[in-house]
Every structure is written in structure tokens, then in C-alpha cells.
LUMDREN-245444 format. One record per residue: x, y, z of N, C-alpha, C, O, CB in turn; residue in three letters. Coordinates in steps of 0.05 Angstrom, whole numbers, plus 5000, padded with zeros to 4 digits. Atoms other than C-alpha are relative to their C-alpha. Glycine has a CB too. Example, Ala and Ser with C-alpha at 12.3 -4.5 7.8 and 13.67 -1.06 7.14 Angstrom:
% LUMDREN-245444
501849765000524649105156501850245000503950245013498050015025Ala498449764999527349795143498550225014499550445018500950094971Ser
% end
This chain:
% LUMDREN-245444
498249994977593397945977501249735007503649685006498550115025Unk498850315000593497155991502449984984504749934991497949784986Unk498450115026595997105919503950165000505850074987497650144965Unk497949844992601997585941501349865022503249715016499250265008Unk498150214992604297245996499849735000500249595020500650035021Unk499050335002604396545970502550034988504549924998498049794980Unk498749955009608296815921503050085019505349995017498750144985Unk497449924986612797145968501749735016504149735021499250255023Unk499450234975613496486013501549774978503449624984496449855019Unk497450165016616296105948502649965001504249785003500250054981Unk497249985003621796475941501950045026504450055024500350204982Unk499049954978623196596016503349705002505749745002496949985024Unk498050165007627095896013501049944971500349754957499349785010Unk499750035030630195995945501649774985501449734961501150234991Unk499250224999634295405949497949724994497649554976501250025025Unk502550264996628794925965497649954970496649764957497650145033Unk502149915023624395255915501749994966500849934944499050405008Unk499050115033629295185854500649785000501149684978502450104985Unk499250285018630894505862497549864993497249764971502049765018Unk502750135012623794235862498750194969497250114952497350035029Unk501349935032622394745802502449844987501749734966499850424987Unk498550115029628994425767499149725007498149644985504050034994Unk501450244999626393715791497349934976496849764960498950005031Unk503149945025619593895749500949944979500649734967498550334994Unk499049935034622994135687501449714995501049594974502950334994Unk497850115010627893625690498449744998499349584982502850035017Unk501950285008622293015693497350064991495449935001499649795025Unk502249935019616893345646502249944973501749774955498450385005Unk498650005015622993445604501349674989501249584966501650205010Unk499150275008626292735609497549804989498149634971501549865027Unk501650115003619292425605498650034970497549844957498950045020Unk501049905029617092855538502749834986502449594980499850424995Unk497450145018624092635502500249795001501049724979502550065003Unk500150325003623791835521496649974984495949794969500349815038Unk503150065016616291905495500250064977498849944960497350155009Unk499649945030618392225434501249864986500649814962501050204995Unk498650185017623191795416498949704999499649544982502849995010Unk501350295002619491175427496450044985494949854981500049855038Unk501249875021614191585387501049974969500849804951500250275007Unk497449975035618591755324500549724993499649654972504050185006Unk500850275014620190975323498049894991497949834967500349855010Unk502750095013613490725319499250144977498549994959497850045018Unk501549875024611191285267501649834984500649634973500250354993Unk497950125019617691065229500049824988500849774965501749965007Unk499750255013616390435228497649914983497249784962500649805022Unk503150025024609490455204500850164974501550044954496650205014Unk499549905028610690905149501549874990500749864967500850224996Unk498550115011616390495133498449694988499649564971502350015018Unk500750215011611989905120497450014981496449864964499749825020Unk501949895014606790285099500350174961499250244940499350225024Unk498249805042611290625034501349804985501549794961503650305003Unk498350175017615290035026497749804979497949804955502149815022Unk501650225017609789505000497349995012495949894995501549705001Unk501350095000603989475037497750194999495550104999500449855015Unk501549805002600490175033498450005019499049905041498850034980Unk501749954980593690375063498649804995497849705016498650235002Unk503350095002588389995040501149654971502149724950496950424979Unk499850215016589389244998497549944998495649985012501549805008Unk502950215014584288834958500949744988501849774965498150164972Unk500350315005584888034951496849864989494549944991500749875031Unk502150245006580687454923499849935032502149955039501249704975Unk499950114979579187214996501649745001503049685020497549985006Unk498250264993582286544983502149974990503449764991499049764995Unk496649965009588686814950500649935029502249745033501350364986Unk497549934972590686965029500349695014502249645028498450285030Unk500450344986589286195054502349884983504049774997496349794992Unk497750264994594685795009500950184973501950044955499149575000Unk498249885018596986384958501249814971503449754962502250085019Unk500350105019594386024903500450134964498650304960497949915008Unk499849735024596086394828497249944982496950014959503549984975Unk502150005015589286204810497750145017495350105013499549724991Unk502149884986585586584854500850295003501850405023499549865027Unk499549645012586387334820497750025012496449845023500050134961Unk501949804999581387894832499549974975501249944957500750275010Unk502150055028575587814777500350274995501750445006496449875001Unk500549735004573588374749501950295007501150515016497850025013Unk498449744986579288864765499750274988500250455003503149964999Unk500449755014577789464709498050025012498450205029500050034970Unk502549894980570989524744501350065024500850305023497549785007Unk498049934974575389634811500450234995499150425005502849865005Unk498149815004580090054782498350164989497950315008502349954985Unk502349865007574490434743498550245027498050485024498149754992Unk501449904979571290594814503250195023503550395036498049675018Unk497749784984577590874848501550164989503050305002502049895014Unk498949765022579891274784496950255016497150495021499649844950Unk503049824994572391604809499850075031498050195043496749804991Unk501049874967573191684884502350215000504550204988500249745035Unk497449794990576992314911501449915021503749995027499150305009Unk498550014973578492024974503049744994504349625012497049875030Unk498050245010583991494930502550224992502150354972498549784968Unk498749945019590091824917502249834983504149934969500850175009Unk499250205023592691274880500349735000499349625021502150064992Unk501450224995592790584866502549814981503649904961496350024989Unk497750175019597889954840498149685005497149555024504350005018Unk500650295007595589334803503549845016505749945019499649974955Unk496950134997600888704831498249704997496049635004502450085035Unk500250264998601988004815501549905023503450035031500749884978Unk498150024972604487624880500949634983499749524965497650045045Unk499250235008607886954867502549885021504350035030500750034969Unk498050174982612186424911501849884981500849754963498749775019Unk498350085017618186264876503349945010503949935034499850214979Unk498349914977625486254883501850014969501449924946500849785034Unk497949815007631886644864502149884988503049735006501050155021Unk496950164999638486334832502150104982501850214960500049694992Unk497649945011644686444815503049804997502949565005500450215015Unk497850224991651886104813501049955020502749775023501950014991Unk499449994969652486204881496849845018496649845042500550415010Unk502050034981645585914903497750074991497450204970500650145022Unk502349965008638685944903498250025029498749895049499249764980Unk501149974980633286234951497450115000496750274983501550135013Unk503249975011625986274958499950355012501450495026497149735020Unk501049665003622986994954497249994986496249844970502350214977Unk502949855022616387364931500150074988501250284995498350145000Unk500749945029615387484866497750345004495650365016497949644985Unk501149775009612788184853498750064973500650144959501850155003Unk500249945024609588294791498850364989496450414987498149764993Unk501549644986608089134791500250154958501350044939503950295039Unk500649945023606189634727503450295030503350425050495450054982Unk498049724994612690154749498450285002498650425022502550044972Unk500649685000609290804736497249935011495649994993500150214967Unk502550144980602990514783501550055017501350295024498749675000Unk498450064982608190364832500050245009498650335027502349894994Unk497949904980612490844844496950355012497550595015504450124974Unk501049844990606091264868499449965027499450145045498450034986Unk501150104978603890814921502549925020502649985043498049764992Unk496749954983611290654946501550074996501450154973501549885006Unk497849884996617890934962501949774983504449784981500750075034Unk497250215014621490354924502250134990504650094997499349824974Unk498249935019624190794869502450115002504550154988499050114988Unk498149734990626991254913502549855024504249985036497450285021Unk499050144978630190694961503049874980504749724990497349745014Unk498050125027635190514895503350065010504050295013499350224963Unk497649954998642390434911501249994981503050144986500949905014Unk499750105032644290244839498549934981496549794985501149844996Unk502050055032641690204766498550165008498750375021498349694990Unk502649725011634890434749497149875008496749635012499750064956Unk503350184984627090304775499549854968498550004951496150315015Unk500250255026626889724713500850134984499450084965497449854987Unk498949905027629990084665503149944998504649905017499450344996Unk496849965006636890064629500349664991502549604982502350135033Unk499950285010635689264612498550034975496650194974498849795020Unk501750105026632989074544497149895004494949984997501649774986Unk502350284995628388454568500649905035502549875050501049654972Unk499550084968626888274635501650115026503449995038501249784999Unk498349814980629488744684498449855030496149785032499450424994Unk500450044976629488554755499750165024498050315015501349895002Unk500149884978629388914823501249845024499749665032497450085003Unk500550164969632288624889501950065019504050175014500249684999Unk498649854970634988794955502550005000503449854983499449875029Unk498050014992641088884975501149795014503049705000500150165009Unk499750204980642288385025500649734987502449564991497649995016Unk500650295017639387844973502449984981503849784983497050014979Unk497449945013644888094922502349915008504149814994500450235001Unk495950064986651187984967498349745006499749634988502250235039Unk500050264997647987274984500449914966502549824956497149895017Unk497750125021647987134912501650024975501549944952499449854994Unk498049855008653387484897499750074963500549974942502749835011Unk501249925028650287834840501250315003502250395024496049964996Unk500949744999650388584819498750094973496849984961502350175008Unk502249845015648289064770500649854963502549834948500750445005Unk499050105031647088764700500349664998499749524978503550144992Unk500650255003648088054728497549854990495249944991500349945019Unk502050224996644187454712498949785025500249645040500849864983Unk501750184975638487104758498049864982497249884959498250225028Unk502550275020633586534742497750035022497849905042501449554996Unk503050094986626686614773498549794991497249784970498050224998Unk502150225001623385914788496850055019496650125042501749745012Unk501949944986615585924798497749854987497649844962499750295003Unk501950145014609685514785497250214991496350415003499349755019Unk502049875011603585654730497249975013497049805031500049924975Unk503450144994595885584742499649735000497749655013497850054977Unk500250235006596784924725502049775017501949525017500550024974Unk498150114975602084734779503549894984505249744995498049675017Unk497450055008608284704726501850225006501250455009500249954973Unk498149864996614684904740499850214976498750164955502549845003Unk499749855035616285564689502650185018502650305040496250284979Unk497649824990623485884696500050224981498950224959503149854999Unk499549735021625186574669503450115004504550095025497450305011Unk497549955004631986824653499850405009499050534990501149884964Unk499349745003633087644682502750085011504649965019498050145011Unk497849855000637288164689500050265033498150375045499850174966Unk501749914973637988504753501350364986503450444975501649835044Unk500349675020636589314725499750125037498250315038495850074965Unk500949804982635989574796501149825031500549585032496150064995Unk500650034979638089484870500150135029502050295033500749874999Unk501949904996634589694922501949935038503749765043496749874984Unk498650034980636389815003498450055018499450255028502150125001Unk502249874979630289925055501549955028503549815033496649834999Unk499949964959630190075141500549645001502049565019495550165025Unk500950364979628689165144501849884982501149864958495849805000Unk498350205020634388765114497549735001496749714977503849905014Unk501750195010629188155117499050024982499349834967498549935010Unk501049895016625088535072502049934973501849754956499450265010Unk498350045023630788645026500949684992501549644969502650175006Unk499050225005632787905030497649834978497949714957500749875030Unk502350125010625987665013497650094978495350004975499049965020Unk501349865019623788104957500050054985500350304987499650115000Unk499049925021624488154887497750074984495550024993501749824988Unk502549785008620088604836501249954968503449914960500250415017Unk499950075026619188504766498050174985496650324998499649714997Unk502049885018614988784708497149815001497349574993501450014967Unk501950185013607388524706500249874974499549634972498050134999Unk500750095024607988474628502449755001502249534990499950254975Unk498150365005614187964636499349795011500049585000503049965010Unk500350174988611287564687497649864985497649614982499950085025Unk502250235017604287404644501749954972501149734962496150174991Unk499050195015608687284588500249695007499549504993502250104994Unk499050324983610886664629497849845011498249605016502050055027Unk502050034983604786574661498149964971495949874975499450265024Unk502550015026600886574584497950165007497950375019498649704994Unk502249815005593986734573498850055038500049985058497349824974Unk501650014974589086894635500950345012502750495007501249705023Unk499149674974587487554696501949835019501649595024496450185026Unk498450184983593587444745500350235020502550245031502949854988Unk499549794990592488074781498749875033496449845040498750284982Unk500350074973593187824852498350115026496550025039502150015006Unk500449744983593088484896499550274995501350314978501850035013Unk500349765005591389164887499250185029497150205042497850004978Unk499549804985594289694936498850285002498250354979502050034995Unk501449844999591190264952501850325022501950325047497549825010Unk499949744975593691014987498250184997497750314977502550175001Unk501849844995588991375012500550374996503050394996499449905027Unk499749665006589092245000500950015035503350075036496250224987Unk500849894969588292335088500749725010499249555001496450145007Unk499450214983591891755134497149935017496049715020502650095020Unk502750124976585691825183497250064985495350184995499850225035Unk502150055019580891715124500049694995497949604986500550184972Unk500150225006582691025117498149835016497049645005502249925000Unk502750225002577490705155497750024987496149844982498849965021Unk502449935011572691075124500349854965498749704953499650375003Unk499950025028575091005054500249615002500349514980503150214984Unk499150294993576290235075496649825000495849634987502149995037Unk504050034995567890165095499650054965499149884948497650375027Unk501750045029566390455029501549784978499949684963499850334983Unk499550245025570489924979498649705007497749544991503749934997Unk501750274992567489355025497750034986496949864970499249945030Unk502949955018561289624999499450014973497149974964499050215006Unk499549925028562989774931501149664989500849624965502750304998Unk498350265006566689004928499449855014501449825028502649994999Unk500550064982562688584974501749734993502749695015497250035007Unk498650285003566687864950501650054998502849854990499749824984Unk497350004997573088134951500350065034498550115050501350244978Unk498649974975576788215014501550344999503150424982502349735004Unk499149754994578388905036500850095023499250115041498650144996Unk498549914971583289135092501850214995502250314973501849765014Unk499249774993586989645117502849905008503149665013498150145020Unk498250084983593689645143500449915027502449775033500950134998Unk500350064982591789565209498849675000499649535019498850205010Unk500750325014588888825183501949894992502649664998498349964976Unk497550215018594388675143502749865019503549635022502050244973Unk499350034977598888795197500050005031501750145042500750064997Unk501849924975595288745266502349975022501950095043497049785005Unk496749934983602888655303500050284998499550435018503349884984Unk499349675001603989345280498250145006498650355018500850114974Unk502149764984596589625294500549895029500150075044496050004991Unk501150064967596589275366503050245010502950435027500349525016Unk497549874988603989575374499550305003500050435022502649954981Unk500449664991601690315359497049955018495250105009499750294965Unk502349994986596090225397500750015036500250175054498349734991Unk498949994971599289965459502350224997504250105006501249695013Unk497749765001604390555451498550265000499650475008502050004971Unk502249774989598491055456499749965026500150175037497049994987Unk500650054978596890735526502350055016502350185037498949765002Unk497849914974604090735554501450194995503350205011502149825008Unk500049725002605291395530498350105023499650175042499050104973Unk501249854977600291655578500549895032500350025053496849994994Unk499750124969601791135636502749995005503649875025498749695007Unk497549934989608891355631500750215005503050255015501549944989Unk500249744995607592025636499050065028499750225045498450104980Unk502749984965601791925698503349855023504049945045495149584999Unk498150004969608391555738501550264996502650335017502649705007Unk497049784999613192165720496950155014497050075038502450174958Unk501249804980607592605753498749885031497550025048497650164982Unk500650094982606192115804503550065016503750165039498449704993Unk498649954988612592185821500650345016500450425040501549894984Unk501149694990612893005815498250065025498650215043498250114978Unk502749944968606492975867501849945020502550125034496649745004Unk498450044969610892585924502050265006502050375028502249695000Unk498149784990616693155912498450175008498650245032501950124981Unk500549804994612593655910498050065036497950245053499050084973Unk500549944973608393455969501449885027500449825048497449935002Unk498149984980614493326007501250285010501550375032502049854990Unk498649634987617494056009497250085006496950145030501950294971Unk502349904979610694256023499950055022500050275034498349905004Unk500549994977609993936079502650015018502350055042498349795005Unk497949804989617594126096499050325006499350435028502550004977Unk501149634994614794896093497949995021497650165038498450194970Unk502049944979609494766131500549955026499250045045497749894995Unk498950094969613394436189501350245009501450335032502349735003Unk497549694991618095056187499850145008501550225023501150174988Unk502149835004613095496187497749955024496050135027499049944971Unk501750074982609095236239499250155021497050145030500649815008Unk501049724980609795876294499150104974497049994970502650245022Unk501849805019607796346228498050045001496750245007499849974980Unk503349974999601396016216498749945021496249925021498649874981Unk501249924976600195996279499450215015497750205033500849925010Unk499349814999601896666288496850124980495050234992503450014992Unk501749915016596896816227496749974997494850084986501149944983Unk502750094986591596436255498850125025496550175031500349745007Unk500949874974591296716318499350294997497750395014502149995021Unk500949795004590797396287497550084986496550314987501650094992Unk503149975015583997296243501049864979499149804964498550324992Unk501050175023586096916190499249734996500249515002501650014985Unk501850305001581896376175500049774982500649814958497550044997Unk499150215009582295746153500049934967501549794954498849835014Unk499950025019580395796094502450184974503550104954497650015001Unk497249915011585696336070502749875003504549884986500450225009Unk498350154997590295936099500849744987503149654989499849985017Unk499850205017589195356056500850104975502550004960497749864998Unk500149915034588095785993503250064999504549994979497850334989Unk497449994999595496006020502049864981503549924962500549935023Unk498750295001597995356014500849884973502949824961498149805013Unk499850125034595095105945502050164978503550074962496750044985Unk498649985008597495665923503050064990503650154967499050014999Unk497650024999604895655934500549664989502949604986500850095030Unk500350275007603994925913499850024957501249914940496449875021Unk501349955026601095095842501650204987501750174963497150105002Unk498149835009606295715832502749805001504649864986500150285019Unk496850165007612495155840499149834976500949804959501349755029Unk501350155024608394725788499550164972499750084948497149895011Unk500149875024607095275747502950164981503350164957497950215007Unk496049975009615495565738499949804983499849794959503049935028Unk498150245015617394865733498249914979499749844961501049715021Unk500850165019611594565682501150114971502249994953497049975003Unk499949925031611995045626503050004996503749904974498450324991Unk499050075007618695085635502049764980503649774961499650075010Unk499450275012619794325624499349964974500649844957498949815014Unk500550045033615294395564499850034976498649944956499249974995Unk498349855019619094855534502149904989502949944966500850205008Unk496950085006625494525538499349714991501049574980502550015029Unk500250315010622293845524499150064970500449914955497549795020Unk500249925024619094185452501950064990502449964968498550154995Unk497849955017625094475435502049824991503049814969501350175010Unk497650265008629893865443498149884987499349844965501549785026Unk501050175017624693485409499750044975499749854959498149955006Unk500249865029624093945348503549974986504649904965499050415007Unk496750065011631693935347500449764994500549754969502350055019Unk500350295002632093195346498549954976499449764963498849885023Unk502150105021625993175291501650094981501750014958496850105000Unk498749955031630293495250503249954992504049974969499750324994Unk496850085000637993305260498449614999498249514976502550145040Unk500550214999635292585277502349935026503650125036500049874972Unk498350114980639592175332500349674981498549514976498350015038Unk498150175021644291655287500449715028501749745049504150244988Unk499950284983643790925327501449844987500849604989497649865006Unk498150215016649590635279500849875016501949685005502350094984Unk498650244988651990235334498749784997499849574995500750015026Unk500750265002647089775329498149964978496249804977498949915024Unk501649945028643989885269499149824988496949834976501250104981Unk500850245017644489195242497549805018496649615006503249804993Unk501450074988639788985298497650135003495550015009501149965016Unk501849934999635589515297498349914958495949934953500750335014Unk500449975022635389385216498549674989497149604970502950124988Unk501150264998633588685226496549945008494949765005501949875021Unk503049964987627188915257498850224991497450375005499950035031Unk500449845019625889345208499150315012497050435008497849854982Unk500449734989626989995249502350184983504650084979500649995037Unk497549875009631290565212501950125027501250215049499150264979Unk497550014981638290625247500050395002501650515016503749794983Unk500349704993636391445241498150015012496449904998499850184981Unk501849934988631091635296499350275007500650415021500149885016Unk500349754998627092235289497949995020496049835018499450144975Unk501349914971623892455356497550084982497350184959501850285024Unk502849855018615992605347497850025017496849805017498749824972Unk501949924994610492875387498250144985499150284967500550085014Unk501549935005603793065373499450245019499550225043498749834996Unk500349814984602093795389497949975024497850145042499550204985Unk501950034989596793575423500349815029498849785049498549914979Unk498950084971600193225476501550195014503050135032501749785000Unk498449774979603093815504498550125011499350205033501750204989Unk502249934997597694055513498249815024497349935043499050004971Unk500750114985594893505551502750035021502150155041499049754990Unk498249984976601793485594500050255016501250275038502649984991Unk498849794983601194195611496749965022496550115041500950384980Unk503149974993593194055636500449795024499449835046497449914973Unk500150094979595493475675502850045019503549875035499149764993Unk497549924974602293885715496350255013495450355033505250284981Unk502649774977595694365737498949785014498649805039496750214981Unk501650204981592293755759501049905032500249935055499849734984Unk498050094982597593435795500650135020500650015041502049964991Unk499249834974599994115840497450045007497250085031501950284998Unk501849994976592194175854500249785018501049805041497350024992Unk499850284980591993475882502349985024501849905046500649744980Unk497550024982598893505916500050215026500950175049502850064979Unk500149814981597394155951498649925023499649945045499050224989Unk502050084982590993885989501349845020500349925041497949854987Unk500250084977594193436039502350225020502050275044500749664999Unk498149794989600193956053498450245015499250395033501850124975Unk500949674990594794516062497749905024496950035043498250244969Unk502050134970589694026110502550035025502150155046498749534996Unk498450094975596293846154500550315016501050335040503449824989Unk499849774988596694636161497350125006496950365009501650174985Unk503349904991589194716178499849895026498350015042497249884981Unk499750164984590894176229501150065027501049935048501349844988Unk498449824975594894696277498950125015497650325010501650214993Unk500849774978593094936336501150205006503350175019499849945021Unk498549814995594795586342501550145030503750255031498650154990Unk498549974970596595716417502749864997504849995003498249855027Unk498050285000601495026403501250124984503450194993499249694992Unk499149905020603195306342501650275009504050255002497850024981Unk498149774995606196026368502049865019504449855013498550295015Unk497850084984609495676427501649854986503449815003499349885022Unk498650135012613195256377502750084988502950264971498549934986Unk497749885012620895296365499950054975501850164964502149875003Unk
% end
């Protein structure tokens, strides 16, 4: 009976009552779509650094990472590789030589990292192959095929088939130049990246490099993203003198960044319903001023205080309940649409591309936050209802009928 006329008392002001339900929708809704999109970047950008070069999981000599010395390989690497051909939780794995060197041409010369990679290793663990604006992933050259960004290219003013001279010192601290061919170039989300990156064949680089192991790094992707700490524990164990990290190590800017983007995801959500609470316990306590002979009227006839509250909440909890699911209907749907058209930021593209964000942004929630948003619009209209439904417990009813 309560539950009947709360209901009825919603719609009595139907005015009043649809703008606070489109108020709801319309800031569950705006609040889901700025979270998604500042979602969808972050994923983006991790995966994007995560496919381009640095994967899940790396393995160093520990004192390669201190002064990126070329004498401080990983020992033993077929015992390594041996052990992650044998785990299931590896789905695959790239030998690399890393090297400080630099780039030249007739136009110039410019320092870059040296890549040294086995291609068909590679192209399991990154997206390189597939990032190719011209030529071929090392192929289509005779001897010495190269790889290198785009960016690096138009500085020196090279293209496909040109000649480049990679300078780089041996174990021994001599200069050794190599003469290639550039067989491939390449265009990622981070022009820095592209500027500062060139990729070569392991077997050309120990030519140059002579006898000796020069296997620097060894990349790692995991089968399951949220297996990597685990699978990360067991190689420490399996390799206690090597160094073993995770992406979140390698790059701890980028873990702190999704991390703090978990936190203001939720504390940007708690003001959009902090806000919701003031509207909603503003018309409240508009209805209840309005209303003030009624329940006075309803009091004086036997109903008691406590129906009168339950009244209250729930006409409070029926405007919360219209407007939530609505909102987080229309906020899933635009977001699904968006995940899949994307929203095109070419205006500033070269700024977002500088910061190695792609200038396409695909909107992205986890189902599982909707889920929490719809748990805390129930929270919120209980809380909001309570002081609206005390201020009407608060009436004296004699005062209350005599009231215009």
C-alpha cells in the first residue's frame, strides 16, 4: 500500500519528477563516457607499449641496466629459453641484442637503439610487423636489411632501399661501422619511439660484433595479462642472478599512471553522485514542504511515523531507480558505440602522438563497473532520502493541517 502511494506521489509533480530523473541519467551518463574515455586511453596506451617493444615480462644481466654495457649479456640463455619452451603459462618469447649507437646518412647523423631481434621470434611478442608502412619485416634486401621509424626516415631523408651507416662500439670499446639497407619502415601511436628506434637482424649484428653471447634481453608474453605476476615470481625463481621484471617495473610511470586512474575513476564517480544526492535531496525536501498539510493530514489520521518515513525513502529510491538504470543504459550503449567506431582526435594528433597516445580513442569500461555504479545510485537515494524523510517526521500535525 505504502509502496503504491510513493509511487503515485512521484508522478503527482511530473515536471519536477522528470527533470531530476533526466538530471540522473544525464550525470551517470556524462560521468560513465568521460571515465571511459580516459579508460580506453590508458588501456591504449599500455598495450601500445606493451606490443610495441617492451612486452610482459623482460630478463637482463642486472648490470646491463646500470651503464648498458655490451658486455654484460645473459649467460646461459638456451637453459632460459629451454625452461620457457616448458612452461604453459609463456606464450612466447624474443631473444634481442640492445646496443647504443648512431644512425647516418647524407643528411645527418643521430643516436638511436640498436635492436638486434631473430624476426620470426619477434613478430610473436610485438606488433612491429604489422605497424609497416613500406617494404618488408627485413626482407626484400640481400645483406643487411634495416628497420626504422618513420619520423627517423624524413630526418634523414632516407627511404625504402636507401643506404644508412650504423656506428656502435664492440666488447672491447672500438668503434665498428656497418653499411645497411633500410628493407622496412615502420609507423607506431609515439613518434619519439619511431625517432629513436632502429631494428636489425641478430645474425648481422654478431657478425660485427665477432665471436662471443651478445644476447642482451629476452622478452617475454605471457598466455593471461593477469598472470604476469605470477608467471614473473616463478622465473625469479627459476633465474635467481638474472633480473626479472614485469612491465609494471620496466615502466613504473605507466604502472603508477594506471593505477592512479583506478582511484580517480571511482572518486570521480563518488562527486557525480555526491552531487546527484544534493539534487535529489533538494526536490525532496521541495515535496515535503508542499506537502506539509497532507502529512499532516495523514498523521493525524493513524499513520505513523514510521510509514511515513518508509513513504518518503521510498519516493526517493523510485526517482533513483528510473533515472540510474536509465543512465546506465545510455552510458553502455554510447560506450559500446564509441569502442567500436572509435572518436578520431586528428586535430591534435601530433601532440597526442608525441606522448605516445593513438590519435584514435576507443572508449572502454569494465563490465564490472557498471555494476558497481548501479550498487552505488541504490546507495546514494538510500542516504539522500533519510534527511528529507526525518524533516517530515519533524511535523506537527495540528501545525501541519492548519498550514497553507
Amino acid at each position: 500500500m505504502i509502496s503504491k502511494i510513493a509511487w503515485r506521489n512521484v508522478w503527482r509533480n511530473k515536471l519536477r519528477s522528470i527533470v531530476v530523473i533526466t538530471s540522473v541519467v544525464l550525470g551517470i551518463w556524462a560521468g560513465l563516457f568521460i571515465l571511459s574515455f580516459s579508460n580506453g586511453m590508458m588501456v591504449q596506451r599500455i598495450n601500445t607499449v606493451i606490443n610495441n617493444a617492451l612486452s610482459h615480462i623482460q630478463i637482463h644481466n642486472p648490470d646491463f641496466l646500470s651503464d648498458n654495457n655490451i658486455i654484460y649479456s645473459i649467460p646461459s640463455v638456451n637453459e632460459i629459453t629451454d625452461k620457457l619452451d616448458d612452461d604453459e603459462n609463456i606464450k612466447a618469447y624474443t631473444e634481442r641484442i640492445i646496443l647504443n649507437g648512431m644512425v647516418s646518412s647524407s643528411a645527418g647523423g643521430y643516436g638511436v637503439k640498436i635492436t638486434g631481434i631473430i624476426p620470426e621470434h619477434e613478430q610473436h611478442v610485438t606488433t612491429l610487423h604489422r605497424q609497416l608502412i613500406d617494404g618488408k619485416y627485413l626482407e626484400g634486401v640481400k645483406r643487411n636489411p634495416i628497420l626504422i621509424g618513420e619520423k627517423l626516415a624524413n630526418k634523414l631523408k632516407v627511404k625504402l632501399r636507401s643506404k644508412i651507416v650504423l656506428t656502435f662500439q664492440n666488447d672491447e670499446g672500438e668503434i665498428i661501422a656497418g653499411a645497411y639497407r633500410v628493407a622496412g619502415i615502420y609507423k607506431t601511436v609515439s613518434s619519439k619511439y619511431d625517432e629513436m628506434n632502429v631494428f636489425v637482424k641478430s645474425d648481422d649484428i654478431e657478425d660485427l660484433l665477432g665471436e662471443g653471447d651478445y644476447i642482451h634481453e629476452i622478452a617475454i608474453l605471457a598466455n593471461d595479462f593477469e598472470m604476469v605476476p605470477e608467471v614473473r615470481e616463478q622465473l625469479k625463481r627459476q633465474n635467481p642472478e638474472m633480473l626479472v621484471r614485469s612491465w609494471h617495473e620496466l615502466s613504473p610511470e605507466l604502472g603508477f599512471t594506471n593505477e592512479m586512474m583506478d582511484q580517480m575513476m571511482y572518486i570521480f564517480i563518488s562527486i557525480i553522485m555526491l552531487a546527484l544526492a544534493f539534487g535529489i535531496i533538494n526536490t525532496m525536501l521541495m515535496a515535503v514542504l508542499e506537502r506539509k498539510r497532507e502529512l499532516g493530514m495523514l498523521m493525524s489520521v493513524g499513520m505513523n511515523k514510521l510509514r511515513v518515513f518508509t513513504m518518503i525513502v521510498l519516493e526517493t529510491i523510485y526517482l533513483s531507480f528510473v533515472g540510474g538504470p536509465l543512465g546506465i543504459l545510455l552510458g553502455y550503449l554510447t560506450i559500446r558505440y564509441f569502442n567500436h567506431r572509435g572518436i578520431d582526435l586528428s586535430v591534435v594528433g601530433e601532440g597526442m602522438k608525441s606522448l605516445g597516445y593513438d590519435v584514435i580513442v576507443y572508449p572502454l569500461l569494465d563490465n564490472n563497473f557498471y555494476f558497481n555504479i548501479a550498487v552505488m545510485v541504490i546507495i546514494t537515494a538510500i542516504l539522500s532520502s533519510i534527511y528529507p524523510a526525518r524533516k517530515a517526521l519533524k511535523l506537527n500535525p495540528a501545525e501541519a493541517v492548519r498550514a497553507l
